[in-house]
C-alpha positions as CSV (number, residue, x, y, z in Angstrom):
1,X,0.0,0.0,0.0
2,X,3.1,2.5,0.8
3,X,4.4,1.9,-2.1
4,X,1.6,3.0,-4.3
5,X,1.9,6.1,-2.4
6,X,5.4,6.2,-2.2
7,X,6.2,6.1,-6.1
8,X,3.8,9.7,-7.3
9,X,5.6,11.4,-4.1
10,X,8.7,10.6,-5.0
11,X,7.9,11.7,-9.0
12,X,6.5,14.7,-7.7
13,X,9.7,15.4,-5.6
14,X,12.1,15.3,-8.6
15,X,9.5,17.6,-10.5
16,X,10.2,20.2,-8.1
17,X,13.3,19.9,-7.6
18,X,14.0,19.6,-11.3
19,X,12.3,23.2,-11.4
20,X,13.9,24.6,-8.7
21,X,17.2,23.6,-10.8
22,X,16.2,25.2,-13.9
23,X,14.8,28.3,-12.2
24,X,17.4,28.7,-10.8
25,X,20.6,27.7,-12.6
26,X,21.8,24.4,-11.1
27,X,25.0,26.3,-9.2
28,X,24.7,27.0,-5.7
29,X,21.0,28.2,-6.3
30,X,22.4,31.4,-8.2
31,X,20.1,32.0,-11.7
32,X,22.1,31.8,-15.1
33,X,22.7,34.4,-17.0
34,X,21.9,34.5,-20.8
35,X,19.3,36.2,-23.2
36,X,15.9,37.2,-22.5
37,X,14.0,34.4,-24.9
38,X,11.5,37.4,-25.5
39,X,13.0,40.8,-26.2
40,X,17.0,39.5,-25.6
41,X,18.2,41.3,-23.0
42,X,20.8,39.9,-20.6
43,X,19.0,38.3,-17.5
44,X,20.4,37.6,-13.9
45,X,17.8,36.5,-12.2
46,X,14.6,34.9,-12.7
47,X,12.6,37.0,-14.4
48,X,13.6,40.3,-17.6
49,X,14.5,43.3,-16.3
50,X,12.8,45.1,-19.6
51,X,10.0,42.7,-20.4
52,X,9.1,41.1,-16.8
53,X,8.7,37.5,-18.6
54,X,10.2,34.6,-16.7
55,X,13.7,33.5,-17.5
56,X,12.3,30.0,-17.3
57,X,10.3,29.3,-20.5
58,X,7.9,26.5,-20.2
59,X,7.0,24.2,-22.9
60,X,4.1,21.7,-21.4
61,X,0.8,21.6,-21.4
62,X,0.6,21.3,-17.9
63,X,1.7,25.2,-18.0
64,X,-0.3,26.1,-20.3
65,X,-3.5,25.1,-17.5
66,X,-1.6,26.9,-14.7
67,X,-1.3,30.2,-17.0
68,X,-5.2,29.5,-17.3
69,X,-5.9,29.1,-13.8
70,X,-3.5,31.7,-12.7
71,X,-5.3,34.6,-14.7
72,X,-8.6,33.1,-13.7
73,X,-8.3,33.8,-9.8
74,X,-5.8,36.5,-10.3
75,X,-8.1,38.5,-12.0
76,X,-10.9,37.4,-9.6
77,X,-8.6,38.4,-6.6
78,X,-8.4,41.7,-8.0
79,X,-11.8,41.8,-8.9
80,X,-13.1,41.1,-5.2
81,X,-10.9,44.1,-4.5
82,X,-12.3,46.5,-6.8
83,X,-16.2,45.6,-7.2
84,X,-16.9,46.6,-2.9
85,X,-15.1,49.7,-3.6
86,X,-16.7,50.4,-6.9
87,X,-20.1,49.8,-5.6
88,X,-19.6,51.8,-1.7
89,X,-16.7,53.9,-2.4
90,X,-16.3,54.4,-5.9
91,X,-14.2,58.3,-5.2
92,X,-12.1,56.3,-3.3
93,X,-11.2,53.5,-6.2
94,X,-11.1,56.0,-9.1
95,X,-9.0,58.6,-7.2
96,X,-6.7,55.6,-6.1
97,X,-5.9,54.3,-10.1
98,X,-5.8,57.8,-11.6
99,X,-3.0,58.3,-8.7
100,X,-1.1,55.6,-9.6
101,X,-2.1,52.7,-6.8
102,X,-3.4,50.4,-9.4
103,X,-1.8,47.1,-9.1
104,X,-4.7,46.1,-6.2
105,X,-7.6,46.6,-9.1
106,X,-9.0,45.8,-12.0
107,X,-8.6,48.5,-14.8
108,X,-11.3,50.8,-15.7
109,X,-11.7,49.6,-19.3
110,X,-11.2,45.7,-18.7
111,X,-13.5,46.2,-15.9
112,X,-16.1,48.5,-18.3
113,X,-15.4,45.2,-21.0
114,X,-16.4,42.3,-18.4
115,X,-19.3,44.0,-17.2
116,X,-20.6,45.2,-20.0
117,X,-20.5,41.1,-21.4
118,X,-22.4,40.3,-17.8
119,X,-25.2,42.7,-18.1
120,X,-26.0,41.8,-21.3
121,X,-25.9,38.0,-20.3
122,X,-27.9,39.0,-17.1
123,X,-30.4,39.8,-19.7
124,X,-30.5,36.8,-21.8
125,X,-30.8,34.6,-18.9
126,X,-33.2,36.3,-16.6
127,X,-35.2,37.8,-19.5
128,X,-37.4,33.9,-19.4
129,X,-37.1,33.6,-23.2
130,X,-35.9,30.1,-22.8
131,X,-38.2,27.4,-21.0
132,X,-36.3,24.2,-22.5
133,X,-35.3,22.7,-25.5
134,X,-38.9,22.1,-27.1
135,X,-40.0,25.3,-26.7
136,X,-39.8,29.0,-26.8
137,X,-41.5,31.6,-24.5
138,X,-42.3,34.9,-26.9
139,X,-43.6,37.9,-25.0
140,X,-45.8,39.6,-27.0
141,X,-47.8,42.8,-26.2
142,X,-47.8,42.2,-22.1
143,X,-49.2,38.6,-23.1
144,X,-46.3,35.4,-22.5
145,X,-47.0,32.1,-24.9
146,X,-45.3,29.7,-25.7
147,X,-44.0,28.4,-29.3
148,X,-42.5,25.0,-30.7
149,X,-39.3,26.4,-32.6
150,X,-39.6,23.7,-35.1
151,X,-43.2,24.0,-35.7
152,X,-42.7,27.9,-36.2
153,X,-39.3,27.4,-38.6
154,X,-41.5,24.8,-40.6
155,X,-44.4,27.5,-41.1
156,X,-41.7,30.3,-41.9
157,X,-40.2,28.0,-44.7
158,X,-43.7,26.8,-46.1
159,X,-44.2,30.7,-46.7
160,X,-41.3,31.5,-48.2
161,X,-41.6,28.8,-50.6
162,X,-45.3,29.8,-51.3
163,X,-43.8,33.0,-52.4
164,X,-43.1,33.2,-56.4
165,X,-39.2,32.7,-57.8
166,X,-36.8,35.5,-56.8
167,X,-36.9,37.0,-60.2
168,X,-40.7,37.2,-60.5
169,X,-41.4,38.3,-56.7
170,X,-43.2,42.3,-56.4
171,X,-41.4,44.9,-54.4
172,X,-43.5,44.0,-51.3
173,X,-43.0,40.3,-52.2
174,X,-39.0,40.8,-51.6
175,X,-40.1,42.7,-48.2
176,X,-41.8,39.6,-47.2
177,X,-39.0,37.3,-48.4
178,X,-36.5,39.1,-46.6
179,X,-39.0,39.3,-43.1
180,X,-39.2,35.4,-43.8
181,X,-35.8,34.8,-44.3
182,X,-34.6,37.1,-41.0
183,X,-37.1,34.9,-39.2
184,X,-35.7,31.4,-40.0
185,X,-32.7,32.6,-38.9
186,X,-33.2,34.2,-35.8
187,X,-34.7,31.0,-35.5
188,X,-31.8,29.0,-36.0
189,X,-29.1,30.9,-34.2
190,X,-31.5,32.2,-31.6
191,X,-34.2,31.0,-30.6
192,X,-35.7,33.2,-28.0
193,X,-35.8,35.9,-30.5
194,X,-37.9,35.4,-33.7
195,X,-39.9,37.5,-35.9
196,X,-43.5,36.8,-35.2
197,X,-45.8,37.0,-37.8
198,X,-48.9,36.6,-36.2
199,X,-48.1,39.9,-34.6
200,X,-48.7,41.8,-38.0
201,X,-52.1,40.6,-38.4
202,X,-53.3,41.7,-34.9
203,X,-56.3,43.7,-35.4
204,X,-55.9,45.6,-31.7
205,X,-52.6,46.7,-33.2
206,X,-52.5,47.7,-36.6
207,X,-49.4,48.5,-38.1
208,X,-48.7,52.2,-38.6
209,X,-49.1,53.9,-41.4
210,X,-46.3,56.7,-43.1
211,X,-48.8,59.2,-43.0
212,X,-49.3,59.2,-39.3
213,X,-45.5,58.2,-38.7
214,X,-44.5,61.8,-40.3
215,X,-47.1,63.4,-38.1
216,X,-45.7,62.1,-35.5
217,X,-42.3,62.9,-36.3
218,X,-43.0,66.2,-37.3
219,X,-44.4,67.1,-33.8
220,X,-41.5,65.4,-32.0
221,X,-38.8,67.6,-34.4
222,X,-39.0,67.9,-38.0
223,X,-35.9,67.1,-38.6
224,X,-36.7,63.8,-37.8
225,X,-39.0,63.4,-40.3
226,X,-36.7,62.6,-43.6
227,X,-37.2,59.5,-45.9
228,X,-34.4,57.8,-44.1
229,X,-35.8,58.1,-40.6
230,X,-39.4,57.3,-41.7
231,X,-38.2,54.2,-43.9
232,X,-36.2,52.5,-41.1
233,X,-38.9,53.0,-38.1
234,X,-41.4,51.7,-40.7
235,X,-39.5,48.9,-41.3
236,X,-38.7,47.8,-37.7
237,X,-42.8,48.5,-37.1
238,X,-43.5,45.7,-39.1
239,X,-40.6,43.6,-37.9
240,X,-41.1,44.4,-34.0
241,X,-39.0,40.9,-32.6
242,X,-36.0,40.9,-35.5
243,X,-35.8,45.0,-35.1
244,X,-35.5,44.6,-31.0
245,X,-32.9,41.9,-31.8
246,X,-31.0,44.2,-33.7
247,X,-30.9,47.1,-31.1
248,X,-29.9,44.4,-28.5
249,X,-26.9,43.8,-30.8
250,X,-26.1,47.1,-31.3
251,X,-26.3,48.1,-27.9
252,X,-23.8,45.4,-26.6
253,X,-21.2,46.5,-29.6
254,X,-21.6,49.9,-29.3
255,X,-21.7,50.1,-25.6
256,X,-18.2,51.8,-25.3
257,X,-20.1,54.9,-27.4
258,X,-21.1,56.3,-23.9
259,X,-17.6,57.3,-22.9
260,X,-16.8,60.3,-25.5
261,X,-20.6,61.0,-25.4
262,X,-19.9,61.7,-21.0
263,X,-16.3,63.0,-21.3
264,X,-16.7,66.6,-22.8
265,X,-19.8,67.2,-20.5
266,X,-17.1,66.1,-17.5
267,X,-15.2,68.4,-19.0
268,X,-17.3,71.1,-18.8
269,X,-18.4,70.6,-15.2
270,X,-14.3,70.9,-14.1
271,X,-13.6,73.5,-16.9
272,X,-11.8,75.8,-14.5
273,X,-10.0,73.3,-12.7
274,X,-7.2,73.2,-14.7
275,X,-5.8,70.0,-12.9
276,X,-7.9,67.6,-13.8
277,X,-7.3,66.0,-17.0
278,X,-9.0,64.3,-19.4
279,X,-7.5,61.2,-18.6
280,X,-9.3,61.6,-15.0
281,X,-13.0,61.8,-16.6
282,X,-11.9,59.2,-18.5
283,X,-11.3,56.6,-15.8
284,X,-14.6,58.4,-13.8
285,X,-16.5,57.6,-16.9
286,X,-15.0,53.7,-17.0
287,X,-15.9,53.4,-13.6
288,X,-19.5,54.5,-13.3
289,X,-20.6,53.1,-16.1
290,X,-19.0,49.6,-14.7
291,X,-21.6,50.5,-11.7
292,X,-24.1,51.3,-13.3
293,X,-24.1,47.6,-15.5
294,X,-24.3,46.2,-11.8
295,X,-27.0,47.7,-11.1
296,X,-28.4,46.9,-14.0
297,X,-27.5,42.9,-13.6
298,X,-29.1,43.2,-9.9
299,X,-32.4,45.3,-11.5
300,X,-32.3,42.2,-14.2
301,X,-32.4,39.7,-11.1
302,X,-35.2,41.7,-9.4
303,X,-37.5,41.5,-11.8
304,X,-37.1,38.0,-13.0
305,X,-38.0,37.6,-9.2
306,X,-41.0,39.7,-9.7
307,X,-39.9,42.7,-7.1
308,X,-40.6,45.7,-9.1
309,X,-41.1,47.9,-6.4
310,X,-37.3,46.9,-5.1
311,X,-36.0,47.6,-8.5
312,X,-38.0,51.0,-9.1
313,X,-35.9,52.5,-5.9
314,X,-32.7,51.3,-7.1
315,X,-33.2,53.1,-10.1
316,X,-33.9,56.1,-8.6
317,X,-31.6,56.3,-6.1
318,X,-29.1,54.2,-6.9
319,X,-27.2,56.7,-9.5
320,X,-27.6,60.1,-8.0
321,X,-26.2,58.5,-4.7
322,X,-23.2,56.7,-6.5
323,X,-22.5,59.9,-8.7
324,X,-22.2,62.3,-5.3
325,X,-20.1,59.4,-4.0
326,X,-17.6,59.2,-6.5
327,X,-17.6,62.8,-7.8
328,X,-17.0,63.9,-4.2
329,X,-14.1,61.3,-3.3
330,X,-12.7,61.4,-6.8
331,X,-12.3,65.5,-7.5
332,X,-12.3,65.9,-3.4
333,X,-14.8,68.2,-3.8
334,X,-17.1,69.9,-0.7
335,X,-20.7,68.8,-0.2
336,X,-21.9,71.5,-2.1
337,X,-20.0,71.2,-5.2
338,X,-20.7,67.3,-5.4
339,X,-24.7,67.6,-5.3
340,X,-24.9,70.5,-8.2
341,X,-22.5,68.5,-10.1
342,X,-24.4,65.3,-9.2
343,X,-27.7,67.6,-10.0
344,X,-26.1,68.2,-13.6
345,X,-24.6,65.0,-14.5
346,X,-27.6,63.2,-13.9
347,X,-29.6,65.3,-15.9
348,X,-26.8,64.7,-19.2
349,X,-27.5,61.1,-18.5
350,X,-30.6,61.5,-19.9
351,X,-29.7,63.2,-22.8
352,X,-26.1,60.9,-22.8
353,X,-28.4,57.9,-22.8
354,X,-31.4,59.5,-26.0
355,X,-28.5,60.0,-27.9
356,X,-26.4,56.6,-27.4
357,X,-29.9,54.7,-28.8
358,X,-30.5,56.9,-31.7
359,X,-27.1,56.2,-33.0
360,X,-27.3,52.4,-31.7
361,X,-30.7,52.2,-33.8
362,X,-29.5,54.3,-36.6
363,X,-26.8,51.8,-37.2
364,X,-28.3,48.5,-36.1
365,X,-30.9,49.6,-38.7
């Protein structure tokens, strides 16, 4: 029995001391010197003096796991350091990394990346599209039903081949086929969002017509109402699911959009405080907007639990609170200054956020 136990210990005993030896040169435990296998320079010790990359260059699989597993939890370690701060003392974590402490936290953009990848996955798996394999839960006008994907792809495909040859097929015929075609896809690739066509025929909500679409337009600005506008919106009328798909999309590549919309109105709000750079909005901007997506990943859990109410407080006083927190620590600014600057930025969110999905829809379009 020992010696079942005795043989892996002792294997596992010459592995490290076999890397011990090449770490470390063999003589006396003092490293060898040669060339950097990376940038070339002359090492003494275990690790560049330009680069930083180990003098010891691995060539196992076995490596290849632990560089895996090391960037897993190191980047978890620092992230357990830098979410409590973002969330209680954001001034305090953005004043920290524009200072220079940063080696404790997770950058602003890396952090801005990975949260802006989990909200959006909050959202796909709290948003109940998905109720198994054989089915697909649609919500539709307030109303929640549920539809056999394969049932609705064969229906999509018996229409489109109802529909005359390609070259025979009437401008509102090519419409359809393209609607059709969207749908089998969306479909295929993803299933919880499909293009409904049942929806088009619903006589409680008729589809709007371009006549009433340019009054509308015209009372909301007229410069709004061009044939470019009115064609798109009519065209994601008609194709409600596919055209909410698209914005989704959009919205999840575009997402970094809201930083140079934020940093000029930053700007503006320290314009004669000559010390603060750009750079500083900058990682203020990275920041919040990595708070704001957990709130929004915590909203996205609320509701799938049905506790609106709990969700409508956190969104209104959720931000205004973590903007007077992190505009006060991070520009060490007095009471005062932090609320009319809280006051003002919240209000630009507003507009920040109008003009974010205009251009998300505009190109998702």
């Amino acid at each position: 029995m020992s010696d079942g136990l005795e043989i892996p210990g002792e294997m596992l005993g010459a592995a490290v001391v076999a890397q011990a030896i090449s770490e470390g040169g063999g003589q006396g435990g003092e490293p060898a010197v040669h060339a950097c296998a990376n940038c070339g320079a002359a090492l003494n010790g275990r690790f560049c003096a330009q680069c930083g990359q180990s003098a010891h260059v691995h060539r196992s699989l076995l490596h290849m796991f632990e560089e895996l597993l090391h960037g897993i939890f190191h980047f978890e370690t620092k992230a357990w350091r830098t979410l409590p701060l973002l969330m209680f003392r954001p001034g305090r974590l953005t004043r920290e990394y524009i200072d220079g402490r940063r080696a404790r936290y997770v950058g602003p953009l890396p952090l801005f990346l990975f949260m802006m990848f989990a909200m959006f996955m909050s959202f796909s798996l709290t948003g109940g599209h998905v109720r198994g394999a054989d089915s697909v839960t649609v919500n539709q006008d307030g109303k929640v039903k549920t539809v056999d994907p394969a049932h609705a792809l064969k229906t999509m495909q018996a229409e489109l081949a109802a529909l005359p040859p390609e070259g025979q097929r009437s401008p509102k015929q090519i419409e359809e086929a393209k609607s059709i075609e969207a749908a089998i896809t969306a479909i295929k690739w993803a299933p919880s969002v499909f293009l409904d066509k049942a929806n088009k025929a619903d006589k409680d909500h008729p589809p709007i017509t371009q006549e009433k679409l340019h009054e509308q337009l015209m009372k909301i600005g007229p410069w709004l109402a061009t044939p470019t506008i009115e064609a798109t919106l009519l065209h994601a009328e008609q194709n409600k699911e596919l055209a909410l798909y698209k914005i989704k999309n959009g919205a999840a590549k575009f997402a970094i959009l809201l930083v140079p919309i934020t940093l000029p109105f930053l700007w503006l709000l320290f314009l004669f405080r000559r010390r603060f750079k750009m750079f500083d909005h900058a990682v203020f901007a990275f920041y919040s907007l990595c708070a704001m997506a957990v709130m929004m990943c915590l909203l996205a859990v609320l509701g799938a639990l049905d506790l609106g109410g709990v969700a409508a407080a956190l969104v209104l006083i959720g931000p205004p609170i973590h903007m007077y927190k992190q505009l006060r620590g991070a520009y060490a600014l007095t009471g005062l200054g932090a609320l009319w600057r809280t006051t003002a930025l919240v209000a630009y969110s507003g507009l920040a956020l109008l003009l974010y999905f205009l251009i998300v829809i505009v190109v998702s379009m």
